[in-house]
Each structure stands twice: as C-alpha cells, then as structure tokens.
C-alpha positions, 0 to 999 in steps of 0.5 A, a space after each residue: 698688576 693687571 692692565 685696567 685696559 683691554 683695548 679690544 674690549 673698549 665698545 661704548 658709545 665713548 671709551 673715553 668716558 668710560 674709562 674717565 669714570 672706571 679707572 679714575 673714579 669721575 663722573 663727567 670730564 671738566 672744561 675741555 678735557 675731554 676735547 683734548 683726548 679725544 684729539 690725542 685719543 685719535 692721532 692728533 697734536 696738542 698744546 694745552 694750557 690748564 691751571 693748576 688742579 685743572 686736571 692736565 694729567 687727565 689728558 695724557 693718562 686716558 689717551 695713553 690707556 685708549 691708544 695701542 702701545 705705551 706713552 712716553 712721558 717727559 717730566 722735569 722732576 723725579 718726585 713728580 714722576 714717582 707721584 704719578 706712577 704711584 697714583 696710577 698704580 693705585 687706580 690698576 694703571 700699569 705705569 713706571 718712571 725711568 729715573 736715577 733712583 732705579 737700580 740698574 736691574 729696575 731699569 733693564 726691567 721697565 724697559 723690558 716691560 716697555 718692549 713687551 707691551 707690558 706698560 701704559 706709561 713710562 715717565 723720564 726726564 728729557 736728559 734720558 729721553 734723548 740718549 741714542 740709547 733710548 732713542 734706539 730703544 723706542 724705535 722698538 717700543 710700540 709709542 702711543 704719544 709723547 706727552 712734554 709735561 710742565 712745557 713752560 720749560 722749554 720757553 727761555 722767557 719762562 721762570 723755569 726754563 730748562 734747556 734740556 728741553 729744547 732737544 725735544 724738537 725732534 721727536 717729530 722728526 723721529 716718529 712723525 706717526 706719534 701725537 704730541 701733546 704738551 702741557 702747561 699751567 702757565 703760558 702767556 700768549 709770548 710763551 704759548 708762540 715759543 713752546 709752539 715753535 721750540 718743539 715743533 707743535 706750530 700745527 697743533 691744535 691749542 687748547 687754552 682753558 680758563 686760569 680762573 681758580 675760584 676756590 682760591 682766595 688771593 690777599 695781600 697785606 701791606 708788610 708791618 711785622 711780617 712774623 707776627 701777621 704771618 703767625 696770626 693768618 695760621 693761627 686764625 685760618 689754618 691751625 692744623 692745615 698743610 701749607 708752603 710758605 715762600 721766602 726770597 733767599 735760603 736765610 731767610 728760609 731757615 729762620 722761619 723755619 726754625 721759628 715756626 718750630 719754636 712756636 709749636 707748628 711743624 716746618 721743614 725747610 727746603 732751598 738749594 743749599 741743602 744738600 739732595 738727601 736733606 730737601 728729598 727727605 723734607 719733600 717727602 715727609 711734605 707729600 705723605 703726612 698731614 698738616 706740615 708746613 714747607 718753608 721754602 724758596 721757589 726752587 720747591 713745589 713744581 714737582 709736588 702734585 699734593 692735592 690738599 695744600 690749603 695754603 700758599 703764603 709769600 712773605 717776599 714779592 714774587 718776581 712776576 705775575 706768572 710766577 706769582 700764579 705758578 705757585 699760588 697754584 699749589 693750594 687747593 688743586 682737590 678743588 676746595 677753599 684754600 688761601 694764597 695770601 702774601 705779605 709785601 712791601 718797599 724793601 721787595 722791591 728793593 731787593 728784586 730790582 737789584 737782583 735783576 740789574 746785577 744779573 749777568 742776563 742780556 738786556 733785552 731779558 732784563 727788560 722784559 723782567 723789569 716788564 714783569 715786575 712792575 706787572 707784579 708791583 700793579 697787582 700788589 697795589 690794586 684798588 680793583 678785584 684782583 682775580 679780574 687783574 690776574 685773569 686779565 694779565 692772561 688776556 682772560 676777561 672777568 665781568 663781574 668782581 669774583 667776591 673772593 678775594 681781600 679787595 671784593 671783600 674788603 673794598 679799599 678806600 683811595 684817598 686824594 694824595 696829590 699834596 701828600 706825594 708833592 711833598 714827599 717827592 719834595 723831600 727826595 729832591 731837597 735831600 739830594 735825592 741820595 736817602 732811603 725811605 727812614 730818612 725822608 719819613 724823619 725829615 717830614 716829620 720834622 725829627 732832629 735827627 744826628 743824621 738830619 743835623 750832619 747833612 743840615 736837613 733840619 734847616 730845609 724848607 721840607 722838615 717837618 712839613 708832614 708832621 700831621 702824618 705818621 711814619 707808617 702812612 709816609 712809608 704807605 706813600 712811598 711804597 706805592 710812589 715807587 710802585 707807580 714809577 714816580 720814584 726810582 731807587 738807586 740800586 747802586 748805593 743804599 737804597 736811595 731815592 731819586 725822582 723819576 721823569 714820569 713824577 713832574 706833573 705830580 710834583 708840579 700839582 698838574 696831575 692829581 695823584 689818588 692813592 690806596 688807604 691801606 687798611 689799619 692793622 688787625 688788633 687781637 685775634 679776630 677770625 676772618 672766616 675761614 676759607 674751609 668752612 666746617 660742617 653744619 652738623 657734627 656727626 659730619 665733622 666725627 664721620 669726615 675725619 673717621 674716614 680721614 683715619 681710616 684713610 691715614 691707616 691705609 696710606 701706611 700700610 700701602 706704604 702711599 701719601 693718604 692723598 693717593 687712597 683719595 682725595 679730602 673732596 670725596 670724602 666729602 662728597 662721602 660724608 654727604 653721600 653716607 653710601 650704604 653699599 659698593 655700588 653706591 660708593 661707586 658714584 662717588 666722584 674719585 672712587 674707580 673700580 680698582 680703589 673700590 675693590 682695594 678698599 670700598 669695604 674698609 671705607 664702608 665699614 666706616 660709614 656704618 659705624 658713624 650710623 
C-alpha cells in the first residue's frame, strides 16, 4: 500500500488541516485537537485528557503522518490495536501492530518495514516495548514520537492500572529527542498529577478538554425487577441496536445472557472465566456485525473502538464515578444519540462494600475507594441534573441543566421524610440493629412474621408504625438512608443495619431529612422517545439503510467491520447531502481521498438509484 504522505510535498498554509481532511475525511479539527498536533507536530510533550469519542486518536495519527520516521505507539489490548491498524489502512495509512497473534516471519516483516521507513505507525504493547531487544531495534528506527494510549494505566489510583506501564518512564531517558504524548479518557486532577509524574511528562503541556458527552443520555432507574425493566428499555428504544450491558459478577453475566437469547435478542457473554478463544471470538462478532448485544463485566470494552454502540446499560453500580464515565462512554463515540441507562439499588451496595473491605488492598487504597463509591452512590440519588454532577466531579462546570438526561427530563419530586427516616432509623436500633432491610420493612408494617414472633419484635414499640407506607417506599428510604451514610451495613454478617454516628440529628428530630420520590414504575409499553430519532421522510429512512447494505457488503468482502468503510453519522450526512458526484461525496465529513477512490462509486450508485 502507498504512504498516503509525501512529507516533501506537504506546502499548505496548514499541513496539518490538509492532511485532517485528505486521509481521514474532516472538514475541521473539534475542540483542541488541532493544538495538540500542532504541539506534537513541532516537537513537543503532551498529556491529553479527551473523552470518549472526542477524538484522541486524531492526535497521534496526524503528527505521526506529518513528522519524518514512524510513531511508536503504546496500547493496553491486541484488539485495539488491530482496530486501529486496520481503519488506518483503510484511509491508505501505512500502519502495523507487533503483537502475539504475528507469526514470527510477520513480525521479522513489521520490523524490517519500521527500519526501512516503510511505516507511519507501529502499535505494541509495553510488555514488547520494553524488551532490550526492541529497545536495540528503535535505537535504528527513524522514531517520530511515542504515543502512551489509554495512560490511566500507569495511575495505581485508576480502575485499570497496569504496571507494565510504570516502565515507560524511561523512554525520555532513551530518546530525549522524541516527543511524547499520552492520552486519556479519564483522569481526574490526582490521576492527571501521577500520569504526569510516573512517565516523566511533569514539563509537558496539558491538555484538558471538555468530558461533556451530550449526545449521551444518562438515566438511573430505581431496581424493581431488573430483567423485566431491562427488557422494556430494549424493547422500547433499542429493538435492533448494538449495545453492552454490564453485570458485576461472570454469573450473573451468563444468565443474562442466556436469557436475552431465550427472548429472541442475540447476546454474547464475555468475563474472564471464559477461555481467550471464547471471549476473542465474541469480541469480534461484537465489533463486525450490527445489532448484537455484549453482556459483560468490566473486564470488556477498553479495547473495543465500535463507533455505533447506541447503548450502555448497567444492572449493577458501578464502583466509581470514574468507572461509571469510562464505560458509558462506549455509547455513542460517532456522535449520535445514544443511552447510558443503569438499574440500582440497596443490594449493590451491599455487595461492593464488601468486595472492598474484604480486599487484600492497603488502607489508604481502600479509603480513597470508599471515597469513590459514596461519589457514585450521590449521583445515583441525585434530585439535580445529572450530566452537572458528572462534569462536576471532574472539576467541570455546567451552567445550565443539560436537558438530556432522566432528572431534566423528568424533575424528581423530594418529599419531607424526616418522621419517616426517624422511625426507620428507630426500627434498626429496637431490632438490634443486626437485620436487613425485609425484616425492618415487616417489622413497620406491622407484619407477624415467625421471625417477628421468634425475636419478640412483634411486641416492640416500633411494629407496625409504618403500616400507612408500603414495602416499596420503606426499601426506597432505606436505600438512600444508606446511600446518605445514616446507615451502615454490617458487611461481616448478613447484611444488617446499624445506626451511623452521623444519623443522631435526624433521628432526634434536629435535622430535617428531605428524600427523592422515586417515580412509580412504567405500566405497559409506553415509548419514551427514542434517543435516535428517525427520519422525517421515508425515502430517507429507504436511502439511509440502502447505504447501510451496501456498506455491509463492502465490509464482507474487505473482510472489515461496516464501521471501518464509514460511520452511520456520514451516512447520515450522505442521506441529507444526496451527493451526485465524487467531488461532492468528497465534502462529506469521514469521506478521504483513499475511501472515495475505494468506494465513492459504489456508494454513489446507491444515491442514484434511491433518486
């Protein structure tokens, strides 16, 4: 394949531009990407934090196509390295990955072509990167910059750390002539300070862009039964759509997995406790075909670069905000509406509180993650706009509610709870303060249970005081009373509740105590309005997916995930467009000069036809 770069040849005004919209298609750089390769471009350090779908990618590639020699690119995951390669061979970029699945004459080839001059990019892991061997190698190579992708992996404070990345320090000692650049999604200012100090970028120029994903719609929905709201989220606003669906444990992952299946919806598993053939192949079939479902744990998605995931949904609590961002941000990263919705209640918490205590961390870890997770139980119970709370957790300011997300769109009502805690905080301390959340509900509502009647607390001055409530509103107050840290569970044991320090105003009637009202459940099959809205006409919805076929058939014979021929938001932009000719197909944002040669026709024929 030809280099798409003759960097003798590059005289406009601004080759980085030129070369944003010949190879890759855009018009115009978003946010700060062009400063940063422009930085890069010219010799300079950086460390950038960008969202999900905010284009990271975009600041490695360009400079490593304007700077003489190859980048050296570092990534975590051999499927993410083989996504990028094989999108950037589709734009005409001459890029390869060194990684296990090469046969030992594929990789005497790739570095062969590296020594040559024949590659814009090589991507390895930093396991590879560090051999003496490799590190002889580059010493030969022509290096443009080292790009450290997914550099929250380096942060022992971060929710993917990976210690092989701690060795990546010394590249700067080793070539103090080649500019650095690491890139994030997610980094809050601690993270930031360690990424900064772990690989010797304390000089670099930061680069910090907006988290805000607007086309992200965030929803939290009180757990019930979470199969059946589950099932009525997909049915009503994603019938046909590709999505992940996160659970907390690999049980868990395979009953909802097979249960998807049993109701007519394709899902593949994927945890650790498969085996690497299992969870490779699933990914796969994830990444190339349309419309399938992954049901997962948090070991899948930071290798998976799918633009057109219109859904994220978790039916168990994150253990942090940061983790919470990281993978909501899988939805939408082509730019269109997409759903990060999340079913939640008093067991996940429950659950993660104990995974954390029985952990064999050190304490002053387990602090800041009990930090974390009462960050993550605050936005679960938000009365506010939540994309102001997310973007706040990351030091980012909202001015006005977002309007897309289930509080703006749906305001919750609070509720003066103060003598309803008061006597569910009075029920946990005449109990014992030793029973779950069933037992303290039957005990207010007065229910003569054999257990009520074994421990005598059918006779307390507490039973049946709450019988004007039902089951569901006291389980709504405990959950938040736990959230709130009035309540403590007792992780040792069964899950019992004891009072908090903190609870004593509340529970002397010193501090009022106002709660959410969380909404009544959805009855029947009401739509919401689907994030992805359709077209207005219908020769557009027949056009839009005519080019969706004809992408599909494409992507087969290339043997490439329809994603990589080009993205459902220019096809979009094709629908609207209706280009007549190559030139005008050229104006299409995502369209380069090495896709409109490959397939401008093909896709042009299409538009005629639909005419």
């Amino acid at each position: 394949m030809s280099n798409v770069v003759d960097h003798s040849t590059v005289e406009t005004a601004d080759p980085a531009s030129d070369l944003l919209h010949r190879v890759f298609g855009f018009r115009e750089f978003r946010g700060q990407q062009g400063d940063v390769v422009r930085h890069v471009s010219a010799g300079g350090d950086a460390l950038v934090v960008m969202p999900t779908g905010g284009g990271k990618s975009l600041c490695y590639q360009l400079p490593a196509l304007l700077r003489p020699g190859a980048a050296i690119v570092v990534s975590p995951l051999i499927a993410l390295m083989q996504d990028q390669v094989r999108a950037l061979r589709q734009a005409g970029v001459r890029a390869a990955s060194l990684d296990s699945t090469r046969t030992l004459d594929e990789l005497r080839e790739i570095e062969q072509g590296l020594l040559q001059g024949e590659l814009d990019l090589v991507y390895m892991a930093p396991e590879r990167l560090m051999t003496p061997r490799m590190q002889e190698l580059l010493q030969r190579a022509r290096i443009a910059l080292f790009a450290i992708d997914e550099a929250h992996c380096v942060s022992q404070w971060g929710h993917d750390f990976r210690p092989e990345y701690l060795q990546l320090s010394v590249l700067h000692e080793r070539f103090p002539d080649v500019p650095r650049i690491a890139l994030t999604a997610t980094a809050d200012a601690r993270t930031r300070e360690e990424i900064a100090r772990r690989l010797g970028l304390e000089a670099a120029r930061q680069f910090l862009s907006s988290f805000d994903r607007p086309n992200i719609r965030y929803r939290v929905t009180p757990r019930r039964n979470a199969r059946d709201q589950l099932w009525r989220f997909l049915q009503n606003e994603h019938p046909e759509d590709a999505g992940i669906v996160y659970c907390l444990s690999r049980r868990k992952v395979d009953d909802m997995a097979e249960w998807l299946n049993s109701k007519g919806r394709e899902a593949l598993p994927y945890h650790a406790g498969l085996d690497s053939a299992t969870r490779q192949r699933n990914q796969q079939r994830f990444i190339e075909e349309e419309g399938l479902i992954v049901v997962a744990t948090v070991a899948f998605g930071m290798g998976i670069d799918k633009p057109d995931v219109r859904f994220v949904a978790h039916l168990d609590l994150p253990r942090s905000v940061e983790a919470y961002y990281q993978e909501t941000g899988r939805a939408g990263r082509d730019g269109l509406p997409a759903n990060a919705w999340m079913s939640y209640g008093l067991q996940d918490v429950i659950t993660l509180r104990q995974m954390l205590d029985s952990s064999e961390a050190a304490e002053e870890h387990k602090r800041v993650e009990r930090h974390r997770l009462e960050a993550m139980l605050a936005f679960c119970e938000l009365t506010g706009c939540r994309r102001q709370s997310l973007l706040g957790y990351f030091g980012e300011d909202l001015s006005e509610p977002c309007g897309n997300c289930d509080t703006c769109l749906e305001p919750v009502e609070t509720w003066d709870a103060t003598e309803a805690a008061r006597k569910a905080l009075s029920a946990v301390y005449r109990t014992g303060q030793t029973f779950g959340v069933s037992h303290l509900v039957d005990v207010l509502r007065g229910r003569e249970t054999d257990r009520a009647r074994q421990f005598g607390h059918h006779r307390l001055s507490v039973f049946g005081i709450g019988a004007d409530m039902e089951p569901g509103q006291w389980r709504t107050i405990f959950r938040q009373l736990v959230a709130l840290g009035l309540v403590d569970v007792d992780l040792d044991g069964y899950g019992g509740l004891r009072l908090a320090e903190r609870c004593r105003p509340v529970l002397r009637g010193e501090q009022p105590l106002y709660l959410r009202r969380d909404p009544a459940p959805v009855r029947g099959r009401k739509k919401r309005g689907v994030p992805d809205a359709p077209f207005d006409r219908p020769e557009d919805e027949q056009l839009f997916n005519a080019l969706r076929s004809c992408r599909r058939e494409l992507a087969k014979e290339q043997g490439v995930p329809p994603y990589m021929i080009f993205h459902d938001a220019t096809l979009r932009e094709i629908v609207e467009a209706r280009p007549d000719t190559l030139a005008q197909l050229a104006e299409i944002n995502g369209v380069g000069e090495r896709k409109l040669e490959l397939y401008g026709d093909e896709f042009l024929g299409v538009v005629r036809e639909q005419l």
